[in-house]
N, C-alpha and C positions, 0 to 999 in steps of 0.2 A: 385498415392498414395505416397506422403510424411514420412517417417522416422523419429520422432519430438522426440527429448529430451527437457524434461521443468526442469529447476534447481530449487530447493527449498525445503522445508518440511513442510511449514504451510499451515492455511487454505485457503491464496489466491489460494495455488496451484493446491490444491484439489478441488478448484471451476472451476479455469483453466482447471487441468486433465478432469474435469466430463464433462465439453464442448468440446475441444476438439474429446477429445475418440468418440464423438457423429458424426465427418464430414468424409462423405463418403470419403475426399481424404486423412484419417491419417490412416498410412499404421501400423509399429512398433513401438510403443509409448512405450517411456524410462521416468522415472523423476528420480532425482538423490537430494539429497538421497530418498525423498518422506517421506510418516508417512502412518500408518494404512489404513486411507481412501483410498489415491492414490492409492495402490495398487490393488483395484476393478479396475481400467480404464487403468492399464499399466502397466509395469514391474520396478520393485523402482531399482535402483542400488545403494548401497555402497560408494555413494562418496561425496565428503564436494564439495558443490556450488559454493567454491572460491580454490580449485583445479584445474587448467588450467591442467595444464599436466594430470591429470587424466581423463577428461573431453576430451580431444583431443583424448587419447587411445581409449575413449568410443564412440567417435564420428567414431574412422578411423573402432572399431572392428563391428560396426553395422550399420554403412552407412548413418549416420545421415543426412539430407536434412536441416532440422531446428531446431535451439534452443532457446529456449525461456526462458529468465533470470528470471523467479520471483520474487527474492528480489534484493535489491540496490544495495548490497555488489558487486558481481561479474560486476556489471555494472561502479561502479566509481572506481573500480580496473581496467577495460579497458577488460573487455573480448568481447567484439566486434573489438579494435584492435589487441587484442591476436590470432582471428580467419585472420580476413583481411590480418594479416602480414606473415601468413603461407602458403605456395602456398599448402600442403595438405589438409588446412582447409579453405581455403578464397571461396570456393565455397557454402559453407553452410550458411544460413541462422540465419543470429544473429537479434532478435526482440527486438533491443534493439539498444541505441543508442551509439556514440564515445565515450570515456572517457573525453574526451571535454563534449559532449552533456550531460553527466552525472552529469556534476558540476552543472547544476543545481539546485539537490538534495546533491551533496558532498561539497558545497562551498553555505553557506547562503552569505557571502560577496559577491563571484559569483553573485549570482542570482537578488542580489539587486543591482548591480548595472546594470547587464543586462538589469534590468526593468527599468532601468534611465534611460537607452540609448535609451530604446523604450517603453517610456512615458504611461507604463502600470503601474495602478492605486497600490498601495501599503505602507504600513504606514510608515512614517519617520522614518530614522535610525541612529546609526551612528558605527564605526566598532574600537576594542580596542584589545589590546594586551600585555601581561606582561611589554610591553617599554612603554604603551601609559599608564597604570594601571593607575596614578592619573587622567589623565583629564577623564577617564571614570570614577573615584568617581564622580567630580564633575559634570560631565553630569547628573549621575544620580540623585544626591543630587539637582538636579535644577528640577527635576520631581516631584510633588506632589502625584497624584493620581497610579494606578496600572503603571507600564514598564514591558514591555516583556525581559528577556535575554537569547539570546541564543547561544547555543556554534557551531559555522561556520561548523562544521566537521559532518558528521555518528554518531551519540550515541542511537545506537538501537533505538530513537523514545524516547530516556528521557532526549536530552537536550535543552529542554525548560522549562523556568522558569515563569511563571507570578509574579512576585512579588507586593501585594499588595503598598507595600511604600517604601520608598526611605531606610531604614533601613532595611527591605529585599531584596531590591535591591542590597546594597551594599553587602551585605552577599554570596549571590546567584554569583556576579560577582567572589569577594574575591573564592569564592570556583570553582568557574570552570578556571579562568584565572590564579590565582596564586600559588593553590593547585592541580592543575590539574586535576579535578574531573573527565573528560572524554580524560585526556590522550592527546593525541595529537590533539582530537578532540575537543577542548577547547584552545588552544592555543592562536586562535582568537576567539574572540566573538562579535556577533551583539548587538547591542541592540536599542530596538525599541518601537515608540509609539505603546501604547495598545489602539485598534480600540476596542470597545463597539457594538456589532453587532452578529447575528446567523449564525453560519458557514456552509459552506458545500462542497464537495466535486466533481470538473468537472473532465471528463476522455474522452481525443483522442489518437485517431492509429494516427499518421501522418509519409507519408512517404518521408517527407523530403518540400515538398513543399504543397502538399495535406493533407486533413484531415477527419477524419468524427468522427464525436459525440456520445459519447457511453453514455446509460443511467446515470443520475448521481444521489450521494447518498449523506446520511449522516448518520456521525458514531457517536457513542457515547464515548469521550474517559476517562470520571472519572470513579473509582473502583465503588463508593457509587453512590446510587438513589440518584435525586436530583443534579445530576451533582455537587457530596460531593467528596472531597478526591485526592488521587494522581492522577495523569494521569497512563493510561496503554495504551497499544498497539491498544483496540479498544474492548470497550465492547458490541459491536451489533453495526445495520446499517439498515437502512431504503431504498426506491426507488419506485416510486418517492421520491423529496422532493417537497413538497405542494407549500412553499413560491417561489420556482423556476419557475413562470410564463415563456410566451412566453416575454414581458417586459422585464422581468427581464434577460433572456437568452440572447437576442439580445443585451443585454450591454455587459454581458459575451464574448459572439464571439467576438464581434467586437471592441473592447478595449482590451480584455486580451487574447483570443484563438488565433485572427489572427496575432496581434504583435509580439505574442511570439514566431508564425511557420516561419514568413515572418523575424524577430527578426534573429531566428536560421539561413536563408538559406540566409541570407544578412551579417552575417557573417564568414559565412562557417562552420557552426559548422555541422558535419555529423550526422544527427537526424533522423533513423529509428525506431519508436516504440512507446509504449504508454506517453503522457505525464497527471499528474496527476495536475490537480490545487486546491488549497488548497486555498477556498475561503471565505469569510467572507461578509455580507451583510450588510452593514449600512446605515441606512435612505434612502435604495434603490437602493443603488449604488455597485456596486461590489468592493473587493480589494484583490489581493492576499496576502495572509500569506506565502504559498511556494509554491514551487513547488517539486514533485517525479517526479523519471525517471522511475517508473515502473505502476504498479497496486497499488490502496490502499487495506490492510488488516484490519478492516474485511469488508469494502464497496465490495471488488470483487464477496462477498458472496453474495450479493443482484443486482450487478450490469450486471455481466455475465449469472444470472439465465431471467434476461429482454430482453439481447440481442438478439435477433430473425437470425441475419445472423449466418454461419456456420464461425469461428473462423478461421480457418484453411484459408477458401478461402479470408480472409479478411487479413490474414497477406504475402499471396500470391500476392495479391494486392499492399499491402504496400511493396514488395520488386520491385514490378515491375514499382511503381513509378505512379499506374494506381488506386489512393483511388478514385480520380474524378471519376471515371465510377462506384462506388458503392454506393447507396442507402441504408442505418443502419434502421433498422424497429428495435422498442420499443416494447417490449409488454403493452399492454394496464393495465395486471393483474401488481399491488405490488408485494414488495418483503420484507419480515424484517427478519432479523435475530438476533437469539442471543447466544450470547458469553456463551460458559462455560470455568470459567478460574480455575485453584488450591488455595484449602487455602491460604492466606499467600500471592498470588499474588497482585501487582506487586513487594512487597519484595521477602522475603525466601520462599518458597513452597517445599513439598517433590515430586519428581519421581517415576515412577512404582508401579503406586495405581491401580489395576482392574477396569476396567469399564464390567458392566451390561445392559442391556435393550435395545438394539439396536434394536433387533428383532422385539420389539414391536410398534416403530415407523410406524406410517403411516403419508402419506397427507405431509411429510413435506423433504427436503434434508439435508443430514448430509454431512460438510464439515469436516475431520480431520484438526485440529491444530497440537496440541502438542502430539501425540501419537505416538504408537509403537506396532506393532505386535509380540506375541511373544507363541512360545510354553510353555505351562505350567505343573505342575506335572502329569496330566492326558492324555499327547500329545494330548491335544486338544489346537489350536490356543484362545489366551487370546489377548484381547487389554487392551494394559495400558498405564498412561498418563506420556507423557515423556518432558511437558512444562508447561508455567504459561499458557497462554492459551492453551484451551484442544478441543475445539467442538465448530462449528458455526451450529447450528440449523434453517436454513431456508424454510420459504415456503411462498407459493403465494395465495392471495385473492383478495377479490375483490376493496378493500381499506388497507389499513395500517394496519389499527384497526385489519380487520379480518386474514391479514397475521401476526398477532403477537398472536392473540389468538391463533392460529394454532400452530405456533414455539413453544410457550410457555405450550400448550398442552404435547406437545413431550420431549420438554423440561424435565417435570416431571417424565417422563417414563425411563430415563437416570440416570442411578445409579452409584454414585465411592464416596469410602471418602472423605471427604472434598470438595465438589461441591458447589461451588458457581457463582451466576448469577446476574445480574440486573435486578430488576421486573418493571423496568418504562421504558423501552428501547422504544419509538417515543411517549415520556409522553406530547410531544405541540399537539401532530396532535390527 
């Protein structure tokens, strides 16, 4: 029996926690800080995910064996070297990779040029900075059709730009390179041809030289049907994806999955944990867009409900350097989920709105996002919503179609002011 603290509060984590909690060998089960949901499958504690020192207190006062990162943040801040550099804490279990290994996700220039060195497919780029500011005008002013720009650093998942034309392009640059729009996380920026293509999203545990294949999805990321509107965080998630043939996979592995493990262990980079590929399909051929060093949110929500092995022994595996001797079984049933986010998301939204109707959910799994449990005028336990996204509503069918009529069932029986959803969430399949 394992002692496992998971870091985080959204809904990957509460996909996470509900797996988890499920393997005969997870003994004490901590999430820090956790939301509403979590708290069915573990004990939440009190503390911000990019607290090291807090996080060690919590590790030495409950005997922690394993911890498991959720979001980026504590990963490209280096809390895998923060554990290993401690002789109180290097014994414990970080599922996650070096602060090196995290550049993958904390460094778009990182990562493109990673993929140079190892000739993994990815759309031309080129890399700019407040000293280079004119020649990336005129980089861009040489582009006709759509450019991607985006800013090198962490920006919660909003700093990409599509700009249709070269006069939004420049716009889009001007505001995150020279305005600083995301801070120091804009300081450099990529910018890169726009591939014309259906994305989607691969996921491996590797543990450093080894790997295995965990179901993979796709998310929805605009506000509005129609894939109309800003980008947010992820408005629902499918698994399978249909057009993700056996074909098509085997390009996947063996161009992008393998280069990239073999990539990391030929450089030395220390890679224990999940890598996330952020793929795109064009005319058949795969290319990556990026790469995360953790779980995708809200894919986790569909992808960890397919996983058929016990979580727990599979990241046991991955510490001992022994993923070769494990076999990933899929489940056969779908998975779709969908997003409930707040008014006003991804702009202004208000906090601590009452949610209703949970009770009445069947047939489907409710992941917490953005909430909070809290006592109310009647000392009776209230959940309320404490993010822009607030509820991933997932369940399983026998295809796509009928795992979303199901969600979306449930979906309705979920009550709070301001509730809004997307009603086209897997509108191709």
């Amino acid at each position: 029996m394992k002692n496992i603290l998971l870091l985080g509060s959204g809904g990957r984590e509460c996909a996470l926690a509900w797996k988890l909690s499920q393997s005969a060998l997870c003994g004490t089960f901590f999430i820090a800080p956790g939301n509403a949901g979590t708290s069915e499958y573990g004990v939440n504690l009190p503390i911000g995910y990019n607290d090291f020192e807090a996080i060690k207190s919590a590790c030495l006062e409950y005997k922690i064996d394993i911890v498991i990162p959720g979001p980026e943040d504590p990963l490209v801040l280096g809390i895998w070297d923060f554990f290993k550099n401690d002789p109180k804490l290097k014994h414990i279990i970080v599922a996650g990779p070096s602060k090196e290994g995290a550049q993958l996700e904390g460094s778009k220039a990182f990562s493109k040029k990673f993929m140079g060195r190892h000739n993994i497919p990815t759309a031309d780029y080129r890399e700019f900075s407040a000293e280079s500011f004119e020649q990336g005008v005129a980089y861009i002013k040489r582009n006709d059709g759509p450019i991607v720009i985006k800013a090198d650093g962490l920006a919660a998942g909003k700093g990409v730009v599509i700009a249709a034309n070269k006069v939004e392009g420049v716009k889009a640059f001007r505001s995150m390179v020279m305005d600083k729009q995301f801070g120091e996380a804009s300081s450099k920026v990529v910018v890169e041809q726009f591939l014309d293509g259906i994305e989607l999203s691969v996921f491996v545990l590797t543990d450093g030289e080894n790997y295995v294949l965990l179901p993979e999805a796709k998310d929805y990321k605009r506000i509005g049907e129609g894939d109309k509107g800003p980008n947010t965080g992820g408005m629902g998630a499918i698994s399978p994806v249909p057009f993700a043939d056996k074909v098509f996979m085997d390009k996947v592995i063996n161009r992008i999955i393998e280069p990239t493990v073999k990539g990391l262990k030929q450089e030395n980079i220390t890679y224990q944990g999940f890598i996330f590929f952020g793929l795109i399909k064009v005319n058949e051929e795969p290319y990556v867009i990026e790469y995360n060093c953790r779980m995708g949110d809200p894919e986790t929500e569909v992808v960890i409900p397919r996983l058929e092995n016990d979580l727990v022994e599979l990241i046991l595996k991955m510490n001992e350097g022994k993923l070769n001797e494990v076999v990933v079984a899929h489940s056969s049933r779908a998975a779709g989920a969908v997003m409930l986010v707040s008014e006003g998301y991804p702009g202004n939204y208000s906090k601590g709105i009452k949610m209703e109707g949970f009770e009445k959910v069947k047939g489907s799994l409710l992941f917490h996002a953005g909430t909070i449990e809290k006592v109310g005028k009647n000392k009776q336990s209230e959940v309320l919503t404490n993010g822009g996204r607030v509820l991933a509503v997932t369940s399983y069918g026998t295809t796509i179609k009928d795992a979303l009529k199901k969600s979306y069932e449930n979906v309705d029986l979920i009550d709070y002011d301001g509730k809004y959803y997307r009603k086209d969430i897997g509108w191709e399949f």
